[in-house]
N, C-alpha and C positions, 0 to 999 in steps of 0.2 A: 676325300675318300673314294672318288667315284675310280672303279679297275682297282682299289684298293683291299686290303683286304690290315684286319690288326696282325702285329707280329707274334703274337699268341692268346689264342684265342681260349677264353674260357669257358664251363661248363653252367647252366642252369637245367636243371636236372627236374625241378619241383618248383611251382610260382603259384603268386596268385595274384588277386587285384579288387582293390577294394576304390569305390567310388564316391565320394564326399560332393561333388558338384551338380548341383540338384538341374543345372541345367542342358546336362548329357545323358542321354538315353542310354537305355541300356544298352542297346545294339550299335549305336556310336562309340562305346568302350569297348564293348569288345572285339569291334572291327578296330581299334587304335591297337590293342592289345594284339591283335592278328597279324598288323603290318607291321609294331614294334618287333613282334619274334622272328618276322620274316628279312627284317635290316640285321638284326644281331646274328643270322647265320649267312647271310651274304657277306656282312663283314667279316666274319670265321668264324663265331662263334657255334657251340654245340649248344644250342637253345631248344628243348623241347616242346611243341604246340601247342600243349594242352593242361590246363591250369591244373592245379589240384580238386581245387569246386568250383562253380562257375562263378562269373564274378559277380559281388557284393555290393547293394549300392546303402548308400548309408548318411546318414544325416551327422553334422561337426558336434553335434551336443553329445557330451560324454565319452570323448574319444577314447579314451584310457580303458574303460571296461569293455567299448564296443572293440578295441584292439586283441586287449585278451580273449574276451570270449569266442572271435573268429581264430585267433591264434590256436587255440585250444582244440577248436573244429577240425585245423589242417592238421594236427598233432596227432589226432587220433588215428588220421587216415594214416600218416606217413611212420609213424613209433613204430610201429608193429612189422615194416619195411624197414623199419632202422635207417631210415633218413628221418633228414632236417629240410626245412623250408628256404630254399634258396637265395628267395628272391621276392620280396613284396612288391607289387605295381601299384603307387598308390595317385587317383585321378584326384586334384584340390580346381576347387572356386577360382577363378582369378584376384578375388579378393577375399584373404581367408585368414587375415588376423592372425593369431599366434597359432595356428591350427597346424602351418606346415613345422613351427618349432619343439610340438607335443608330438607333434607323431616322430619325428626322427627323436626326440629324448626318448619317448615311451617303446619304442623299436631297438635302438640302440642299445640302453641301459638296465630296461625291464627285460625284453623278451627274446634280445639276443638277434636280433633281427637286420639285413641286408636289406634296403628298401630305397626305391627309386621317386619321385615324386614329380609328375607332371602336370602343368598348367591348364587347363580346360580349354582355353585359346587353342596350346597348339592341340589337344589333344581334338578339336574339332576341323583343324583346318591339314593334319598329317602331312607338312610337309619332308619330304624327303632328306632334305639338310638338318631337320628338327630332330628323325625317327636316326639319323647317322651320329649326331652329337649324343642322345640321350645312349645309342647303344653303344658306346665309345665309354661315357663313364659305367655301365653297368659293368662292362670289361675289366676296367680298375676294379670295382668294389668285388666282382668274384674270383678273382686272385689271376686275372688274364694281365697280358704287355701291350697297351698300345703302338709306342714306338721305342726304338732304341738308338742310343747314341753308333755313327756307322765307325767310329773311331776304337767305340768297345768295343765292338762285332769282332775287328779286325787285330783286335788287342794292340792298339796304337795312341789311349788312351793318358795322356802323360799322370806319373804319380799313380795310377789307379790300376791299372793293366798287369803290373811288373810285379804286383805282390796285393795280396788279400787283404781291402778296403773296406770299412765303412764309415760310410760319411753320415754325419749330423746335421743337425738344423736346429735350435731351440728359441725362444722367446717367451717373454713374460706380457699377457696381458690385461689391464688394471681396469678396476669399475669404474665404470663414468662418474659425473657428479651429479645427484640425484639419489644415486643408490645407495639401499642402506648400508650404515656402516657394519655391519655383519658381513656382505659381500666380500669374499674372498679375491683376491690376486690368483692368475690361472698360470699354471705353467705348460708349456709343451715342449718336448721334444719327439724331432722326427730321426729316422733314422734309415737306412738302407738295407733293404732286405735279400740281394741279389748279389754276386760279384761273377763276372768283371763290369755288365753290362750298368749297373747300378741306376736302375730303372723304377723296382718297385721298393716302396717305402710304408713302413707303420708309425706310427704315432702313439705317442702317452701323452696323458695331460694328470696336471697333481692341481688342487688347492695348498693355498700357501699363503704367509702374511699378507692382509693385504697395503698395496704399495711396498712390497719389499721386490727389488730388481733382482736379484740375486737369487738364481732357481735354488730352491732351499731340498729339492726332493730327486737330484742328480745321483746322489750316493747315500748309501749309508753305513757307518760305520760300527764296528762292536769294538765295545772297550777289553781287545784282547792282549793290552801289550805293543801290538805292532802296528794300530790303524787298521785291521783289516776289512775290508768292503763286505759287508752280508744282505748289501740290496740296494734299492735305488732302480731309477731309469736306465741309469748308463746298464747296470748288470744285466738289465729285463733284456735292452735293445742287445748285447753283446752274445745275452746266451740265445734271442732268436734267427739270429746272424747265424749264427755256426750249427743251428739245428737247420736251416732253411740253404744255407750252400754245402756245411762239411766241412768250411774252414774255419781256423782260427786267424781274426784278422791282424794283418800285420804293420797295420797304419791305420792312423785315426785322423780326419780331418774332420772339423768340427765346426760350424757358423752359427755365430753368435747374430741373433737381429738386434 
């Protein structure tokens, strides 16, 4: 990335940063914090300086309520602005158990939340290729383009270029052994949010039998006579396709793992 720059660079308007690793100071994060936002706008990005409150240092016990209850805190300030929270910067232990897998479940699913998750390692050592990889994925996760294929650019694309695409990805993945038998079969499918350059992608996941291969949560059908489709993945991915380009796509390619 060095003279480089992303091919479209996204916005973080509102952040903040909460700190779990009891062996960084407080002024060691927020100088991490300082030089993270300084790489996200050298690579392009529109990265704003200055948090929403300043940042929080906080202990791994009870993460879920101590997540809300600073959630809450940023809400107050920003509702009444009629923004939303960007972007969570969150500082973990190098060794932190299932700590880093509650926060992105409780970010994700409870509180709606875009949240970045760095190592205490680099976050004390700021190297430069560390602060250029972390702002690379922040890029993805606020609806920025890192790179693009230069064959899309040029619409020379084979199959993809010459008519409005998108492409799938799906996979079924099954509980170990060990787990209980309640533990569900995961399904996902990806799907292509972009055309012609077919760069950025969202994802659905369903529960579904478990060990059964065959994504069960693809389509779904009402008994109207004719089969017709009244929901499923495939409809979610097709109608965000055509709200996100405009088009109705006219090929479908699809990879099965």
């Amino acid at each position: 990335m060095r003279l480089k720059q992303m091919v479209k660079g996204g916005e973080v308007n509102t952040w903040a940063c909460i700190n779990f690793a009891s062996d960084i100071t407080h002024a060691a994060a927020v100088a991490f914090c300082d030089e993270l936002a300084v790489m996200c706008v050298i690579s392009g990005m529109n990265f704003k300086g200055d948090p929403v409150l300043p940042l929080v240092n906080a202990k791994p016990n009870h993460v879920r309520p101590f997540l809300k209850k600073h959630y809450q805190r940023f809400m107050e300030i920003l509702r009444p602005l009629h923004k939303e929270l960007d972007l969570l910067i969150v500082i973990l232990p190098d060794k932190n158990g299932t700590l880093y897998g509650d926060i992105k479940r409780i970010c994700e699913t409870d509180l709606g939340l875009v949240s970045q998750c760095c190592l205490a390692k680099h976050v004390l050592k700021m190297k430069p290729q560390y602060l250029t990889n972390i702002a690379l994925k922040i890029n993805m996760k606020v609806g920025g383009r890192n790179t693009v294929l230069l064959d899309a650019v040029v619409g020379n694309l084979p199959r993809v270029s010459n008519t409005p695409t998108i492409i799938f990805g799906a996979d079924v993945s099954h509980p170990h052994h060990g787990e209980g038998r309640s533990s569900p079969s995961i399904a996902a499918v990806v799907a292509s949010q972009d055309w012609p350059e077919v760069t950025n992608y969202a994802g659905l996941v369903r529960p579904q039998a478990r060990h059964e291969e065959i994504i069960q949560g693809l389509f779904n059908e009402n008994d109207c006579g004719s089969g017709c489709i009244s929901g499923g993945m495939i409809k979610e991915h097709l109608i965000s396709f055509m709200r996100s380009t405009g088009h109705i796509p006219r090929r479908i390619i699809f990879y099965r793992c």
